[in-house]
Steps between C-alpha positions, in 0.01 A plus 500: 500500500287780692654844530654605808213735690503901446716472177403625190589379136655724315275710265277587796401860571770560789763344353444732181462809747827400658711446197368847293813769481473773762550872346837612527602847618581749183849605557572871583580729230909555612696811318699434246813466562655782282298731747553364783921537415419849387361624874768317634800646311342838564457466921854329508621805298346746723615310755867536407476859448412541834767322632772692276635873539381579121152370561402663821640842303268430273174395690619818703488731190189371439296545784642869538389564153155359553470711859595807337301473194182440755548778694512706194186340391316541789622843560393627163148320562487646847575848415302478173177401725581786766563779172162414339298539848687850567415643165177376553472742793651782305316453173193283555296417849583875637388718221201260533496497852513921431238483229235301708553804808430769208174251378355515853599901508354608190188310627454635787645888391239439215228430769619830689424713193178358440381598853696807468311608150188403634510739790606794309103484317359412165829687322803271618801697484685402179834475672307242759349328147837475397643330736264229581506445107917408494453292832247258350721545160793439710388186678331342204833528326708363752252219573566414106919490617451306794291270265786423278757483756361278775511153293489209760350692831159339550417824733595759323276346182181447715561921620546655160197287370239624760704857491427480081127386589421751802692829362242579238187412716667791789521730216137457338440560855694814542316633121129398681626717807608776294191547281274509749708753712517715199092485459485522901351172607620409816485142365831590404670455794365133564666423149839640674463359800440169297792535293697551808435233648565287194831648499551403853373207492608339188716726293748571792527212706587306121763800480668428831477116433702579207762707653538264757550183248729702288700635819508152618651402195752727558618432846488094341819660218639709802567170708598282203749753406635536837540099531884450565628260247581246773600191245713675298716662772535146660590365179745737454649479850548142399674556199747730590577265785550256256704677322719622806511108605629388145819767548573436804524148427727601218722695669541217757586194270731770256585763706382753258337828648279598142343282265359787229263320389316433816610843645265660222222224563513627868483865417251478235251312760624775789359777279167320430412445860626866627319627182210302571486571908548867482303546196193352651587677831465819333194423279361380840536849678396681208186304471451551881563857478224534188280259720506707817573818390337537135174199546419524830432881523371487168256269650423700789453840301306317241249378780536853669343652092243252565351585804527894445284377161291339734410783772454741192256243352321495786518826673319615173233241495400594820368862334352309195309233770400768767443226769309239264802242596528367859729204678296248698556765837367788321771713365604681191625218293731713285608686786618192674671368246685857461629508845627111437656616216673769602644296820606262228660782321658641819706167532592449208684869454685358864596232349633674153667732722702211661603356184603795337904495541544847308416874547356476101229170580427643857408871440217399285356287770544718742311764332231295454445409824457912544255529239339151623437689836344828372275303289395351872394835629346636172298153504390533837426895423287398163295246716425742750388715264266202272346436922392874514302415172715759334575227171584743235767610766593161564520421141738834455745350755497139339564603146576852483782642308684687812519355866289197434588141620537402123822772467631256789457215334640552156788645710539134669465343181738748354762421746478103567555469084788725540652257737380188304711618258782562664453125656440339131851661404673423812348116458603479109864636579570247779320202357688560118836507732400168624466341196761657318715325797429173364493598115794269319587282797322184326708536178797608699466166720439261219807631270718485854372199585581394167926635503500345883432201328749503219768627738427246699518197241894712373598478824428139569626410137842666582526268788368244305789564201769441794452106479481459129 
């Protein structure tokens, strides 16, 4: 008998397709059960302590503990961060930041003397010798300090390389100028000029990059110093009011007014944050008084010794060039950058003056601004004079033992490092006050923090012993 249509014996290909075992799924890894009952127990344990008297005690003692022993922590890393920057600004970035001022005025006093000697002729004064000998000795050995001391500032690296690299090209210069002054070539004073304007152009621009880097530096330790710890006097607000909340509970459910243990938790964490608020407070001021009273004229008088360096540089070079060097409009180079100079130097004795907040830092700088204006008129005499073609008179009023314009100017110098001096000390006293405000308050907060703690857990246990 024929097979019924579209049916297929068995055996065929579909049938065998339709009959194969489809893949089943792989059952889920599931936790074995002794786990499983483990988590369990534990949440419906912590979920009975909550709901009894003992339990909350005890996930009350806890939390305290862990709020107080944080704000201890924090505080002690807080303070410890704040203590480090502030005796960097007493021991590290400003006696750099002091340093790289005397690099750039040993520079340019050393260029002064080289004019200076020079001028006086083929014999150069020994005392003038002298003196330009310990300023390049002097820089040279305070470019090896700042060397050693200025690990991880990119800057100040690049500026005491090309300051290493440039300082003994100005003073091969400076030898050139002298031996052919001594012989009388007048090739001599191109070699000055050209060593001059190395040191202007490289030698003291790297000096002031330097001083500005390191001073930057220090203004960076000034403002992370000054940071109020913000976390850790929030965390500590939170703690005592934790504390405060866990007594007052107390004395509502049992009618006691002092629980000892808690009482000393309390005043343990009271003393950290008053110790920790009015310590900073005062390192804060003290730091602000060294910053505006000590670094800030200190900045202004070192810029003031600068510029007086400056004018004497060039009110010299304008004997030793005679007219040879013009600006663009025709003018005595030298002699314009004098007058600059001296405007420069003008306002920054007005500004020393202002900062000054004692008779002993402002009598200095008000002398100098005397002597600054008699070396004005004797200037303006000598150049009256070197017009007439009278240069040996000139010259006599420049450099000259009695009356000159060079008495003026070591009396300037003479007076703006007395008052630097008095600024350094006034700046070391305030800024060793203001860390000396924070000294101990990290070990003080973690050992407090660490009693809060324990009186904390003995006063929760003595509640706790009541239900036992």
């Amino acid at each position: 008998m024929a097979n019924p249509p579209n049916v297929r014996e068995p055996g065929t290909r579909e049938s065998a397709t339709r009959s194969a075992p489809q893949p089943q799924p792989q059952p889920q890894p599931q936790p074995r059960p002794g786990t499983r009952r483990a988590w369990a127990e534990t949440r419906e344990r912590l979920r009975a302590a909550a709901t009894t008297e003992p339990g909350r005690l005890w996930i009350m003692g806890a939390v305290v503990a862990v709020l107080v022993v944080a704000f201890g922590g924090i505080t002690a890393w807080e303070v410890s961060d704040r203590s480090a920057a502030a005796s960097d600004v007493v021991s590290r970035s400003q006696p750099l930041s002091a340093d790289a001022a005397s690099i750039y005025r040993s520079l340019a006093d050393a260029d002064t003397a080289a004019a200076s000697g020079f001028l006086a002729g083929g014999q150069e004064p020994l005392d003038v010798r002298k003196r330009y000998d310990t300023d390049i000795a002097t820089a040279s050995r305070l470019l090896v300090k700042a060397a050693a001391n200025t690990s991880g500032s990119a800057e100040s690296a690049q500026q005491i390389a090309t300051l290493n690299e440039q300082l003994p090209l100005y003073n091969g210069l400076v030898e050139q100028a002298r031996a052919n002054n001594r012989q009388g070539f007048p090739v001599g004073g191109a070699y000055l000029r050209f060593a001059n304007q190395k040191m202007s152009t490289s030698l003291l621009p790297a000096a002031q990059k330097l001083y500005e880097a390191e001073t930057g530096r220090l203004y960076d330790d000034y403002d992370q110093a000054d940071t109020w710890p913000y976390a850790a006097i929030a965390l500590g607000v939170v703690a005592l009011a934790g504390l405060v909340a866990v007594q007052r509970r107390n004395y509502l459910r049992t009618n006691r007014v002092f629980n000892h243990g808690l009482l000393g938790a309390t005043a343990a964490a009271t003393v950290v944050l008053l110790w920790l608020v009015v310590g900073h407070a005062v390192a804060s001021s003290d730091l602000s008084t060294s910053r505006a009273h000590g670094q800030e004229s200190l900045k202004v008088l070192n810029d003031a010794r600068i510029s007086s360096l400056q004018a004497r540089a060039n009110e010299n070079l304008t004997l030793v060039a005679r007219g040879a060097v013009l600006t663009p409009d025709g003018k005595d180079l030298y002699e314009a950058e004098f007058t600059k100079e001296m405007a420069s130097l003008n306002d920054k004795l007005d500004a020393a003056r202002g900062l000054a907040d004692d008779t002993a830092g402002k009598a200095p700088v008000v002398q100098a601004v005397s002597d600054m204006n008699e070396w004005r008129k004797r200037h303006t005499a000598a150049r009256t004079t070197d017009d007439k073609g009278d240069y040996d008179g000139a010259l006599t009023q420049v450099i000259g033992a009695k009356g000159s314009t060079g008495e003026c100017f070591d009396q300037v110098d003479k007076e703006l490092d007395s008052a630097i001096a008095h600024e350094q000390t006034q700046f070391t006293a305030a800024a060793s006050d203001g860390h000396g405000a924070l000294t101990g308050l990290p070990l003080g907060a973690a050992l407090l923090a660490v009693l809060a703690a324990a009186g904390a857990g003995v006063g929760i246990s003595r509640r706790l012993a009541e239900y036992r």
